[in-house]
C-alpha positions as CSV (number, residue, x, y, z in Angstrom):
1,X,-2.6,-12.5,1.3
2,X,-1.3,-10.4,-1.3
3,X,1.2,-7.9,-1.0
4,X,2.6,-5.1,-3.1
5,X,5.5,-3.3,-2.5
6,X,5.7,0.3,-4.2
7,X,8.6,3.0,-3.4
8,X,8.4,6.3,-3.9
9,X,11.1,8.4,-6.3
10,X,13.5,9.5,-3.3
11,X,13.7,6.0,-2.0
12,X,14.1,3.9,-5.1
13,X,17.8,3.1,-4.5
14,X,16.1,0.9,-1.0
15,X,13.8,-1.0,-3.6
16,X,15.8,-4.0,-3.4
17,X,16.3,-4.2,0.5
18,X,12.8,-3.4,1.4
19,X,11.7,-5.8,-1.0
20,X,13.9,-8.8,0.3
21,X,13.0,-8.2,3.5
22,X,9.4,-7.9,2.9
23,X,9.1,-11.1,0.6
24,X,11.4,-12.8,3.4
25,X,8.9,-12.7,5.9
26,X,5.8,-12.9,4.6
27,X,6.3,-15.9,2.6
28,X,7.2,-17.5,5.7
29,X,3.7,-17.1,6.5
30,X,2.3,-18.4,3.4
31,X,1.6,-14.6,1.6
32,X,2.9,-13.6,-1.7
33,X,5.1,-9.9,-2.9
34,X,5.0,-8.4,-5.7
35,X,7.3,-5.8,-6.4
36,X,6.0,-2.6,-8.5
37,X,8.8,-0.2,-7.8
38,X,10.6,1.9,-8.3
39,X,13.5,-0.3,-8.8
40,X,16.2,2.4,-9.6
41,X,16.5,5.9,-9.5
42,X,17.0,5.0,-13.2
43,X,13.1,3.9,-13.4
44,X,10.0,5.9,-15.0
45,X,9.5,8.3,-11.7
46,X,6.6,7.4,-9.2
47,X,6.0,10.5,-6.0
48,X,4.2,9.7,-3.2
49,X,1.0,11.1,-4.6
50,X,1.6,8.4,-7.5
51,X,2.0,5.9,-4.6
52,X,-1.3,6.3,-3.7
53,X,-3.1,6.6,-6.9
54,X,-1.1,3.5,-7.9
55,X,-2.1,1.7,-4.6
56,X,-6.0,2.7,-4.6
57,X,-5.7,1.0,-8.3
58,X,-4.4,-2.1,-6.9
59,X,-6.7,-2.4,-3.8
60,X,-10.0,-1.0,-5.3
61,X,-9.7,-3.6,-8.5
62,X,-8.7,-6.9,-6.5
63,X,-5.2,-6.9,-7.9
64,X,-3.8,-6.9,-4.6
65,X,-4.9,-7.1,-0.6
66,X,-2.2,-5.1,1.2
67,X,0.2,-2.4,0.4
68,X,3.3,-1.6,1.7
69,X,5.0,1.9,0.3
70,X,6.7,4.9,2.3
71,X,8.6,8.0,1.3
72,X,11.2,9.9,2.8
73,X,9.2,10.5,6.2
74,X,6.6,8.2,5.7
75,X,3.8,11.3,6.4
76,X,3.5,12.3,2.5
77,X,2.9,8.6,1.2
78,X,0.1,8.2,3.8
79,X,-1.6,11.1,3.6
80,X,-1.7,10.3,-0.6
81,X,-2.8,6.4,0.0
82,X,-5.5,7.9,2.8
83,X,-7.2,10.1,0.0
84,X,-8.5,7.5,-1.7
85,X,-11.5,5.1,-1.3
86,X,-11.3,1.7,0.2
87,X,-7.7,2.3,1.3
88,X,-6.8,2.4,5.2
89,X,-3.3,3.8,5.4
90,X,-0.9,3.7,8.5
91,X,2.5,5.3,9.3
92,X,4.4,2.9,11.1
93,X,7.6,3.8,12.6
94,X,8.8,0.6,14.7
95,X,6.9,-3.1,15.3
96,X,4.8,-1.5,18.2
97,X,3.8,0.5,15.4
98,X,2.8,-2.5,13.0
99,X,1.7,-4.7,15.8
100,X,-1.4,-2.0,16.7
101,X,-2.3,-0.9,13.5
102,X,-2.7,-4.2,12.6
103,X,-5.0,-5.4,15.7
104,X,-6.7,-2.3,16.2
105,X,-7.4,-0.4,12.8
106,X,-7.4,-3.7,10.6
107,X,-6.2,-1.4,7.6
108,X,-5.1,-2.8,4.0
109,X,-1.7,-0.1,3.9
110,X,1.6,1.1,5.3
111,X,3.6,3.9,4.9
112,X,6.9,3.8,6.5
113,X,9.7,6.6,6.2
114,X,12.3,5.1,4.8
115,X,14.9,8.6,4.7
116,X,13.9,9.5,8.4
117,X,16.0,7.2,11.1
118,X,16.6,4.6,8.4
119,X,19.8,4.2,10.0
120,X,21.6,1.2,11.2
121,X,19.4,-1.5,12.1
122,X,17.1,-0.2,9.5
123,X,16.5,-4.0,8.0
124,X,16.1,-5.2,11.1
125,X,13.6,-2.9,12.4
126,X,11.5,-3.3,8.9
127,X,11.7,-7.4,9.4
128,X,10.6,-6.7,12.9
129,X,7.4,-4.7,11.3
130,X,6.5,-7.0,9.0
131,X,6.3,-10.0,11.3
132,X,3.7,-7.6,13.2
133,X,1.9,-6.7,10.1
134,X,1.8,-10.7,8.4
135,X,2.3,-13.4,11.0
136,X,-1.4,-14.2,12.1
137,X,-5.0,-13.0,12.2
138,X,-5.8,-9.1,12.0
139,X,-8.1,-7.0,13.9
140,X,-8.7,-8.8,17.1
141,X,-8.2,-5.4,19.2
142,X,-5.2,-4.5,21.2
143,X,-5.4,-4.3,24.4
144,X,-7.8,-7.7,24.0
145,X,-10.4,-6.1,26.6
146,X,-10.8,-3.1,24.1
147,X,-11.6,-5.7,21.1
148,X,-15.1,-4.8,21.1
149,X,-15.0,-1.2,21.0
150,X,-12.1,-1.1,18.9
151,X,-13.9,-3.3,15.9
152,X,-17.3,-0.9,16.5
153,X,-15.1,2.0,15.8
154,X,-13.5,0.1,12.5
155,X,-16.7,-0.5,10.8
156,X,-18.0,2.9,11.8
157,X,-14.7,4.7,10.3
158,X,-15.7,2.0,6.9
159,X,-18.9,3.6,6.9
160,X,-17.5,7.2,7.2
161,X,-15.0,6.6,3.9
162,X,-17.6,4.9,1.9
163,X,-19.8,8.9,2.2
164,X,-17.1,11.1,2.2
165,X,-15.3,9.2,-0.9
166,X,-15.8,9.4,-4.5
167,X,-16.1,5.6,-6.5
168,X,-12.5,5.1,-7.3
169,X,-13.7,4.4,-11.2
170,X,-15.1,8.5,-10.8
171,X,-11.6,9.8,-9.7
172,X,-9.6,7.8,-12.6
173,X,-12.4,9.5,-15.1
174,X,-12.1,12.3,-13.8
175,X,-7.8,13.0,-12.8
176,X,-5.4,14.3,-14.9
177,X,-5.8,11.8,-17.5
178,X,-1.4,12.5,-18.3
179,X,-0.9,12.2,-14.6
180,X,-3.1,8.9,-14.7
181,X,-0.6,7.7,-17.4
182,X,2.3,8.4,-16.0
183,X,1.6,6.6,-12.9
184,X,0.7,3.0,-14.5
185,X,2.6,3.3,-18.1
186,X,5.6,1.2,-16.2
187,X,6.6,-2.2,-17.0
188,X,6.0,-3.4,-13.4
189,X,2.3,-2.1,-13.6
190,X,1.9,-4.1,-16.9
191,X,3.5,-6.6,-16.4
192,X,1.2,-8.2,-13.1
193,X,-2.1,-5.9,-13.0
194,X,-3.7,-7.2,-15.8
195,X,-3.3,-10.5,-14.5
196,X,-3.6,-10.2,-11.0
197,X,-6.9,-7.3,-11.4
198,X,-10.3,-9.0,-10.9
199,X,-12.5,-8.4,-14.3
200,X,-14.2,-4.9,-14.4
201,X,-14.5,-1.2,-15.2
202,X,-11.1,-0.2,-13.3
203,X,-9.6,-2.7,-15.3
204,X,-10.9,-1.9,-18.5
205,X,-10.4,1.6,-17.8
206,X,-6.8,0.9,-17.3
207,X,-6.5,-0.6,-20.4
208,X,-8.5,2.4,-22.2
209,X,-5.9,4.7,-20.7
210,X,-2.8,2.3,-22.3
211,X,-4.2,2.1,-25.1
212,X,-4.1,-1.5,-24.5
């Protein structure tokens, strides 16, 4: 699997930490991290609402299969990833958290507050969530005698996003074209999309918007 990390403005001086611990764990299980930022309250400003404009980029063009982002609660860089199509956001909390979200509603995002009770123990409890999230198969239903029901109700809530969701290449045509800018003209956006994005109109529309 891969993974991208992106922080929010507020929480750029935990880039480093999060990131460790995140690349820590899942390449023990054979995934890769790539880090997007911010790295530095010094660093071109992403908000949560970036976050998930940035992440819907990643996931909707094949640059990436799972993101992991947060803000200073959590709530605000969930409800931006959830906005957009093809994204499944979750706000996890603690491992129970990351352990049910991943069996039950199979999603390809987190959102964890990293302000909010990121006290001590904070790196434990996020190595803790990422062995839930990354160390075997997803969406086999928790508890196991609700598997069925719980995988019905996955597809269904698919289903659901794919009518009440614009195409994601109709949303970067049609957003703030500046605010579209802002949110990939980084260094850490160039610097892997390109290469990691599967050929096609989000791409190339990226590009476009670069001047690339």
């Amino acid at each position: 699997m891969r993974i991208v990390l992106i922080n929010e403005n507020s929480q750029a001086s935990k880039n480093s930490l999060i990131f460790t611990t995140l690349q820590n764990v899942a390449e023990k299980y054979g995934h890769t991290v790539k880090n997007y930022g911010m790295f530095s309250a010094d660093d071109k400003s992403l908000t949560y609402v970036q976050n998930g404009l940035l992440a819907a980029i990643l996931l909707n063009s094949g640059a990436c299969d799972f993101v992991v982002t947060g803000c200073g609660t959590g709530e605000g860089a969930m409800l931006a990833l959830n906005s957009f199509p093809n994204v499944l956001c979750g706000h996890i909390v603690d491992p129970s958290d990351a352990y049910m979200f991943n069996q039950i509603n199979d999603g390809n995002a987190v959102a964890f507050p990293f302000a909010k009770g990121f006290g001590w123990g904070a790196e434990l409890n996020l190595e803790y969530c990422f062995e839930k999230l990354f160390n075997g198969p997803k969406g086999q239903g928790y508890p196991r005698e609700r598997a069925i029901p719980e995988q019905t109700n996955k597809k269904i809530l698919d289903q659901v996003k794919e009518i009440t969701h614009t195409d994601m290449l109709y949303i970067l045509e049609h957003i703030d074209q500046t605010f579209l800018k802002e949110t990939i003209d980084r260094d850490s956006f160039k610097n892997n999309f390109f290469t990691d994005a599967k050929d096609g109109p989000i791409k190339d529309y990226c590009k476009k918007v670069l001047g690339l």
